[in-house]
Structures are given as C-alpha cells and as structure tokens.
C-alpha positions, 0 to 999 in steps of 0.5 A, a space after each residue: 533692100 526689100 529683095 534681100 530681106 525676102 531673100 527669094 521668098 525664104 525671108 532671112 533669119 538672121 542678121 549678122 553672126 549673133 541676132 536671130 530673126 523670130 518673126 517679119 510682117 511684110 507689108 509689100 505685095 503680096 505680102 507675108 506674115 511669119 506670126 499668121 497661120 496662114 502666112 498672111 498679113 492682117 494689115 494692108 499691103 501696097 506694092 507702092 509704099 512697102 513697110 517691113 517689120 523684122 523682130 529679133 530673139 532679144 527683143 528688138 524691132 526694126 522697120 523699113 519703109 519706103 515712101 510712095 511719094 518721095 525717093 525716102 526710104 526709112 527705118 525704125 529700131 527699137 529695143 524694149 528695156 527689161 526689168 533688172 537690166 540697167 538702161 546703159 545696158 540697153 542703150 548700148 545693145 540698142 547701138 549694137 544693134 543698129 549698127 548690124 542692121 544698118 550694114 547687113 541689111 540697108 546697106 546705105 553705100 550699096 544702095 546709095 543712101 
C-alpha cells in the first residue's frame, strides 16, 4: 500500500478522477514531507511501523499506518466541515471519499484485508 502510494518515489497526486493530492508526510524510512523545504519530515520516521499522511484539495485527510507489532494495518479519513455548508452535505463528501481511498489506494482484496 506504502509502495503504491510512494509510487517509485513520485508520490501520487491523485486518487480517483476527481480528488487532487496536495500534500503527504510520510513517515516510513527515509521519509518525505512534500510541506518542507527540504523534503523532509519534522517528525520520526520508523521503517518498522510506517504512518503516511496524504491531504486532499478539499480538505480532507487520510492516514495509514501499519503496526509494528501486530499484522494490523489502519487507516484514518477525516473531513473538516466549512462554515455555510450543511453537515449532511459533509457527511456524505466524507463517505464519497472514503470509498475512493479505500479501493484506489488500500485496496483491501488485493491486499488481503
């Protein structure tokens, strides 16, 4: 999952045909960070238990961790309302969303989960 995000080290940019990747913090080894200057992260990185932060043009985030105990992998999407717009409207952006990540980037059957 890692891999095909890093995508040869041209991180990907973006998921599906309509959400645009604008930043990811990748926290494997040797790690990146697209928001830093030089590239890279602020935070530690652990080649054995990776976390991944990918953030989207409208405003959500996802992230991806695998365990480095357990055979878990995880993974966290959020989406920050905005003022004026309905939560309904959010909520359902938000399942959009999460559906698009799930298949194009975990691919939970490829992958066995």
């Amino acid at each position: 999952i890692f891999d095909r995000i890093r995508n040869g080290g041209k991180y990907i940019q973006q998921v599906g045909e309509k959400y645009d990747v604008t930043s990811i913090r990748d926290l494997g080894c040797p790690g990146y960070d697209s928001e830093q200057p030089d590239g890279k992260p602020t935070l530690p990185t652990s080649s054995s238990s990776p976390m991944m932060t990918v953030r989207f043009a409208n405003g959500c985030v996802a992230q991806f961790r695998a365990s480095g105990t357990e055979p878990k992998f995880k993974y966290y999407i959020e989406l920050r309302g905005k003022p004026g717009i309905k939560r309904d409207i959010v909520v359902e952006e938000l399942k959009c969303m999460s559906d698009v990540v799930l298949e194009e980037l975990i691919r939970p059957e490829e992958n066995g989960l």
